[in-house]
TORKOL-4160 file (C-alpha; in steps of 0.2 Angstrom, whole numbers, padded with zeros to 4 digits, m for minus):
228
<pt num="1" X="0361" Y="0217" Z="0827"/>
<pt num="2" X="0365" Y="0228" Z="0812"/>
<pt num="3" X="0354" Y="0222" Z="0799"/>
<pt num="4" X="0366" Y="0230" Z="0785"/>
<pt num="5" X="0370" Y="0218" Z="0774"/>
<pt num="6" X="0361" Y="0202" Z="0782"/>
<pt num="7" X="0353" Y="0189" Z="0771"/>
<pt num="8" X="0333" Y="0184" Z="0777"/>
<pt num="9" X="0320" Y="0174" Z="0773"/>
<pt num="10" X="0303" Y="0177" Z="0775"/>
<pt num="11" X="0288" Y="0165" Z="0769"/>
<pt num="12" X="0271" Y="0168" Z="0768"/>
<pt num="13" X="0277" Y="0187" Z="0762"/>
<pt num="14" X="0268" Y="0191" Z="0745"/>
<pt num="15" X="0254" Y="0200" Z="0756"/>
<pt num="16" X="0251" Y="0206" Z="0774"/>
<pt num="17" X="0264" Y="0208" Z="0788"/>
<pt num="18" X="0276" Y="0197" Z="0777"/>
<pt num="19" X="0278" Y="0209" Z="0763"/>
<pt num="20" X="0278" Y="0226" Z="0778"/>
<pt num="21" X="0293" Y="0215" Z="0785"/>
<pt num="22" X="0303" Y="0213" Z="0769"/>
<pt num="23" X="0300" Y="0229" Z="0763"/>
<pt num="24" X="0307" Y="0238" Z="0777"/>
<pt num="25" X="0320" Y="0226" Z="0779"/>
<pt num="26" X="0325" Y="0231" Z="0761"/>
<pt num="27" X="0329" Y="0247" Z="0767"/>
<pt num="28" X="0337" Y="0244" Z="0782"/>
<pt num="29" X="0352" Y="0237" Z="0767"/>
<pt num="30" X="0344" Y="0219" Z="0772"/>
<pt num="31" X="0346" Y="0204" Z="0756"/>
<pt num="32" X="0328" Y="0197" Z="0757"/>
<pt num="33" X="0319" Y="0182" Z="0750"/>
<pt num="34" X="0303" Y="0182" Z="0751"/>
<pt num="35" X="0292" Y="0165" Z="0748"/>
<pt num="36" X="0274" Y="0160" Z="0745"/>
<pt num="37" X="0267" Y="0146" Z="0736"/>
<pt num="38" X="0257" Y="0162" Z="0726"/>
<pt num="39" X="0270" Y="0163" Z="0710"/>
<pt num="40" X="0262" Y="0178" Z="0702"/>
<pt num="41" X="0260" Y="0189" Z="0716"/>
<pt num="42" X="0276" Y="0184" Z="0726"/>
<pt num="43" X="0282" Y="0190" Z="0709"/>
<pt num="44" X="0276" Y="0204" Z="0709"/>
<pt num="45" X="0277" Y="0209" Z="0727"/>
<pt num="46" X="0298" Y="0207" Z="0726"/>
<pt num="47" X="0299" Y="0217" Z="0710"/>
<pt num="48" X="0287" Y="0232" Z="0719"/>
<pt num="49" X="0299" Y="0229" Z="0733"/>
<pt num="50" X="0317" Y="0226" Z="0729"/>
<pt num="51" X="0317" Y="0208" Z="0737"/>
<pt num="52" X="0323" Y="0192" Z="0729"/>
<pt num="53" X="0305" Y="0181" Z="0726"/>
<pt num="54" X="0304" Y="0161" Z="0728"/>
<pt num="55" X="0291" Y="0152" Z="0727"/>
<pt num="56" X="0290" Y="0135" Z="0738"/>
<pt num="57" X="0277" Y="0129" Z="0750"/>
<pt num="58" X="0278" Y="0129" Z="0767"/>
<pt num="59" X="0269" Y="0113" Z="0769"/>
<pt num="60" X="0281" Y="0103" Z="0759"/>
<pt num="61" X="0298" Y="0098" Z="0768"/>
<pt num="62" X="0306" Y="0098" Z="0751"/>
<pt num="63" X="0301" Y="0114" Z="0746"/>
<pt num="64" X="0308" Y="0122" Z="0760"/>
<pt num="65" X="0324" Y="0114" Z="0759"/>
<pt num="66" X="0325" Y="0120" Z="0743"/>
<pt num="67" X="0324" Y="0137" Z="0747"/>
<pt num="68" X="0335" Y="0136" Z="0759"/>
<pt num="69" X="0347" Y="0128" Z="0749"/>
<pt num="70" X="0343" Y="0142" Z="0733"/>
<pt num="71" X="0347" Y="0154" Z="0746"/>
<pt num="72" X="0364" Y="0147" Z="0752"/>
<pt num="73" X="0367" Y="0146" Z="0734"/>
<pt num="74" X="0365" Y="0162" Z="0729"/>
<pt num="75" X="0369" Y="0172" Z="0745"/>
<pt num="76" X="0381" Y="0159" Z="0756"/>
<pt num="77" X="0373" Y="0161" Z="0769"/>
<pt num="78" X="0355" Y="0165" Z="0779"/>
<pt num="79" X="0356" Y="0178" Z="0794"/>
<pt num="80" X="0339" Y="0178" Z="0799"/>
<pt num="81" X="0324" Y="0167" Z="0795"/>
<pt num="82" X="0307" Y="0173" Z="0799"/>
<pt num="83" X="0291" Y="0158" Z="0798"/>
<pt num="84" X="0277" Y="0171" Z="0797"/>
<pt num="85" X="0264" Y="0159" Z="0787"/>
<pt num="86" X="0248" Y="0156" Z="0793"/>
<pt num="87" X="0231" Y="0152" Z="0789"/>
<pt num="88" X="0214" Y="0155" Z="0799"/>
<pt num="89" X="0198" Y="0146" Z="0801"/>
<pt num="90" X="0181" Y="0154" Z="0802"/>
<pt num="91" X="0175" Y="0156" Z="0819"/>
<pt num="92" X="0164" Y="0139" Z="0826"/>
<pt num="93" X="0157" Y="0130" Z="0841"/>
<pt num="94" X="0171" Y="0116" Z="0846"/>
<pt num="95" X="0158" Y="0104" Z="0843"/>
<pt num="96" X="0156" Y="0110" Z="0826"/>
<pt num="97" X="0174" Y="0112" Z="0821"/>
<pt num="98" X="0181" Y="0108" Z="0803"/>
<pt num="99" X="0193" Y="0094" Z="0806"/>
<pt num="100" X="0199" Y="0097" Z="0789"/>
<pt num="101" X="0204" Y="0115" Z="0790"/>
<pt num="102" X="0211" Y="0111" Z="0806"/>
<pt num="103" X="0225" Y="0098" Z="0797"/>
<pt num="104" X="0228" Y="0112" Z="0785"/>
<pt num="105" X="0231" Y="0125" Z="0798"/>
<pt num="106" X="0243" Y="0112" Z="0807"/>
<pt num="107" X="0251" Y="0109" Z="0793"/>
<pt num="108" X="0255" Y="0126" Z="0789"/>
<pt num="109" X="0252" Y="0134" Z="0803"/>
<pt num="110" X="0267" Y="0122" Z="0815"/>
<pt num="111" X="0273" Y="0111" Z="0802"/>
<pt num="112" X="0278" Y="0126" Z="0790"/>
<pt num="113" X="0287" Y="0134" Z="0807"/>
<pt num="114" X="0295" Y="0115" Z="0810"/>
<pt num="115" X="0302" Y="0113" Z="0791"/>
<pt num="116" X="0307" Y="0131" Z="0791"/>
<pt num="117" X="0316" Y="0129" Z="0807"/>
<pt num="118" X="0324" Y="0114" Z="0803"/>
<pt num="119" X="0332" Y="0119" Z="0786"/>
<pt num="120" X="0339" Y="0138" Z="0796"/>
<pt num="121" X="0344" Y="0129" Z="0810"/>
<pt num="122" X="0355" Y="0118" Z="0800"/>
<pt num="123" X="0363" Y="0133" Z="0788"/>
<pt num="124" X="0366" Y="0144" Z="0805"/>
<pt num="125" X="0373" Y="0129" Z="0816"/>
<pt num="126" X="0387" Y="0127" Z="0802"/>
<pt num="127" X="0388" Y="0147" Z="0803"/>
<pt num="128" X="0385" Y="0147" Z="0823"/>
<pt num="129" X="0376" Y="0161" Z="0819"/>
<pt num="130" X="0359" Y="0168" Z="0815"/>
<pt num="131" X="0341" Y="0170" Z="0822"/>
<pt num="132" X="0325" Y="0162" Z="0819"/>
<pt num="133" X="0310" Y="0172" Z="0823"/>
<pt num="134" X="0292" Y="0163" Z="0823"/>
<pt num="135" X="0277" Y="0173" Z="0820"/>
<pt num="136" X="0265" Y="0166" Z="0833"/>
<pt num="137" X="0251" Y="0172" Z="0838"/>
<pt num="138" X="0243" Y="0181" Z="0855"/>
<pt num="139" X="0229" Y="0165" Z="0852"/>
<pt num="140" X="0244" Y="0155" Z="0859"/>
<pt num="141" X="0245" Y="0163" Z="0876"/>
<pt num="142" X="0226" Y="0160" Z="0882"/>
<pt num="143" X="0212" Y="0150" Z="0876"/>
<pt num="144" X="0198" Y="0154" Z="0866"/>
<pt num="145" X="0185" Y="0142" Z="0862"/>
<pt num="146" X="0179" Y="0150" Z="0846"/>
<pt num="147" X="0194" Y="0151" Z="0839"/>
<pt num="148" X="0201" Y="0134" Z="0845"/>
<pt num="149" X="0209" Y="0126" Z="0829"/>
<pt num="150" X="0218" Y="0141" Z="0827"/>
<pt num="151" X="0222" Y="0142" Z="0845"/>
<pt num="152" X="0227" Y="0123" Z="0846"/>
<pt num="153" X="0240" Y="0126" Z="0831"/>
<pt num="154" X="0249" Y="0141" Z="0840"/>
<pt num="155" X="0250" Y="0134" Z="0856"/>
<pt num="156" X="0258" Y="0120" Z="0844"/>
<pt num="157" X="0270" Y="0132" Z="0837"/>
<pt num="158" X="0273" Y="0141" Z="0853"/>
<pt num="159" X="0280" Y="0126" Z="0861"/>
<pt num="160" X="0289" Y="0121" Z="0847"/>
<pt num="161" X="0300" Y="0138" Z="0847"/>
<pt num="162" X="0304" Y="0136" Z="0865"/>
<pt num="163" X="0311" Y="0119" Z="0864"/>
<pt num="164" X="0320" Y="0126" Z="0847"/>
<pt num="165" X="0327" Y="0140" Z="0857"/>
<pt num="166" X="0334" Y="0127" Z="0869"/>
<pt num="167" X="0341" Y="0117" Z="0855"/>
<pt num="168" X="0349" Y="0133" Z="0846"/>
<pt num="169" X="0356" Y="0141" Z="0860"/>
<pt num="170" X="0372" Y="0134" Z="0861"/>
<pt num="171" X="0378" Y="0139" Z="0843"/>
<pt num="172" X="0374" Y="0154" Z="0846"/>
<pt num="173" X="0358" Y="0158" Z="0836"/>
<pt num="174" X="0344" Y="0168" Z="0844"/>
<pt num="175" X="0326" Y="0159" Z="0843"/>
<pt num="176" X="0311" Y="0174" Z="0844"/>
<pt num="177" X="0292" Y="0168" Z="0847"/>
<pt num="178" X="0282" Y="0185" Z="0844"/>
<pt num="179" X="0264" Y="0184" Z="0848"/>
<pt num="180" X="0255" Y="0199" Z="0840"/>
<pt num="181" X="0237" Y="0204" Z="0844"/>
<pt num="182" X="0225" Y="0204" Z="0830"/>
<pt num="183" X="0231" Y="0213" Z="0812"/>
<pt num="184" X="0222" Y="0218" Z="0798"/>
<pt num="185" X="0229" Y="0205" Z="0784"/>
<pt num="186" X="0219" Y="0194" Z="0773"/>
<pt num="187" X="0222" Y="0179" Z="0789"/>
<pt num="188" X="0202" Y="0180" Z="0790"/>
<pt num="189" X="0195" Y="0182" Z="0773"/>
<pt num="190" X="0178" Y="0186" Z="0775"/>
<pt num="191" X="0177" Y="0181" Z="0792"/>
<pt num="192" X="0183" Y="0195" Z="0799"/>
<pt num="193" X="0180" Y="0198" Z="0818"/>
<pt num="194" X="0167" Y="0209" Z="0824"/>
<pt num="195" X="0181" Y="0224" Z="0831"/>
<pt num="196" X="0192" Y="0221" Z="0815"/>
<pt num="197" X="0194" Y="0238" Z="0814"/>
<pt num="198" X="0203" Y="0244" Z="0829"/>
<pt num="199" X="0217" Y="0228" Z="0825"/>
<pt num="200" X="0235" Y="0232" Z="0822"/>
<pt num="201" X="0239" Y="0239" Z="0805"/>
<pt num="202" X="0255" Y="0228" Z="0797"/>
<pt num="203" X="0267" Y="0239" Z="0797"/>
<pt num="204" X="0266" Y="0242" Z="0816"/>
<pt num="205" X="0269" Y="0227" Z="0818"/>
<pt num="206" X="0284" Y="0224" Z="0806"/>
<pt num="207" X="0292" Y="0239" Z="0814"/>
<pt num="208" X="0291" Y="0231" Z="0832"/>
<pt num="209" X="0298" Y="0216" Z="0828"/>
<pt num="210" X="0313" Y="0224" Z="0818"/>
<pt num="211" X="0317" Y="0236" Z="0834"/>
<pt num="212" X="0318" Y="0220" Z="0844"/>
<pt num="213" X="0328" Y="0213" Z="0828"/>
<pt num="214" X="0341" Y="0228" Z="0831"/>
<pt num="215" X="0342" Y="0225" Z="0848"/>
<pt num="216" X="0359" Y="0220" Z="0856"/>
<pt num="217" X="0350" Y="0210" Z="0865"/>
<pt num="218" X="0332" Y="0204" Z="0858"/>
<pt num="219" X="0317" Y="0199" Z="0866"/>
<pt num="220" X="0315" Y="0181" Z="0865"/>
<pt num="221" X="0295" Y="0183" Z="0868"/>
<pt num="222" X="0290" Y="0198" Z="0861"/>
<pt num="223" X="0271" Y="0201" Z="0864"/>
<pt num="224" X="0262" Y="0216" Z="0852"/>
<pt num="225" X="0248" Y="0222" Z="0855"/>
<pt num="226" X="0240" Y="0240" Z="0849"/>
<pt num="227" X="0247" Y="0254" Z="0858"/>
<pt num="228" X="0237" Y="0266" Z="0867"/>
């Protein structure tokens, strides 16, 4: 894909692997929109940027829709939609498992990918073009019963994107589930794991899944991990 000229949306970009995506998409020539619900610092992460900031909730269906729809508005079109928000819990026993941080993490964690999803998949069906890449997680790919909250809603989200890949294929959109190893972001607050410091930095990261953006061909499941 040449990325010259292509409209993208990331969410959850104010900070972290969202904001190394959009800032190298900027200078790939790439028309990015970044989104958080954090107003101030989505602000001030597209003006430092050159990036295009609004704010919505991934959460919220409506929100969603409505960036999309501000997007088509001002662009005419989307090109490439990236659901990269996520949250974490702190690490626990199953037994001793939040419940409550668990239905935020599904609710941002999947449901933000599935609202996302829905609102490109619409736009790029009408365009029969575009690509919608997920931000996963390697937490979907084996279990970890210390981490199984967060576990439970990738695997969610991992399934998800292969069913949406079958749906999208035949317009022609590309449907890319990445599944990065650990990265230092702010995912973990102050919970950070005990080898945090040997995790991917962002912008590793960004550049892999923009090589496999450019590609004629992309991966469909592009598994990052720290290269030796």
């Amino acid at each position: 894909m040449n990325l010259q000229d292509k409209v993208v949306v990331i969410t959850g970009a104010s900070r972290g692997l969202g904001r190394s995506m959009a800032a190298t998409l900027v200078t790939k020539g790439c028309k990015v929109v970044i989104s958080s619900k954090a107003g101030d610092e989505l602000k001030q992460t597209a003006s430092e940027i050159g990036a295009t900031a609004i704010v919505a909730d991934v959460t919220s269906k409506a929100n969603i829709q409505g960036l999309a729809d501000e997007v088509v508005k001002e662009f005419g079109r989307i090109d490439i939609w990236i659901n990269n928000a996520g949250i974490d819990a702190p690490s626990s026993s199953i037994e001793d498992l939040d419940i409550s941080r668990l239905h935020q993490m599904l609710e941002v964690n999947l449901f933000g990918a599935i609202y996302g999803s829905q609102s490109a998949l619409v736009q790029m069906k009408a365009q029969r073009s575009g690509a919608i890449v997920n931000i996963v997680s390697r937490s979907s790919l084996a279990g970890r019963p210390e981490t199984a909250g967060y576990s439970a809603s990738k695997w969610a989200e991992r399934g998800f994107s292969e069913s949406l890949r079958l749906a999208a294929q035949p317009y022609g959109i590309e449907v890319i589930a990445v599944y990065p190893a650990g990265i230092k972001t702010d995912l973990f607050g102050s919970d950070k794991p005990a080898d945090y410091d040997t995790y991917m930095e962002p912008q590793y990261v960004a550049d892999r899944v923009i090589e496999d953006l450019e590609k004629g061909k992309p991966e469909e499941e592009l598994v990052i991990e720290k290269s030796n």
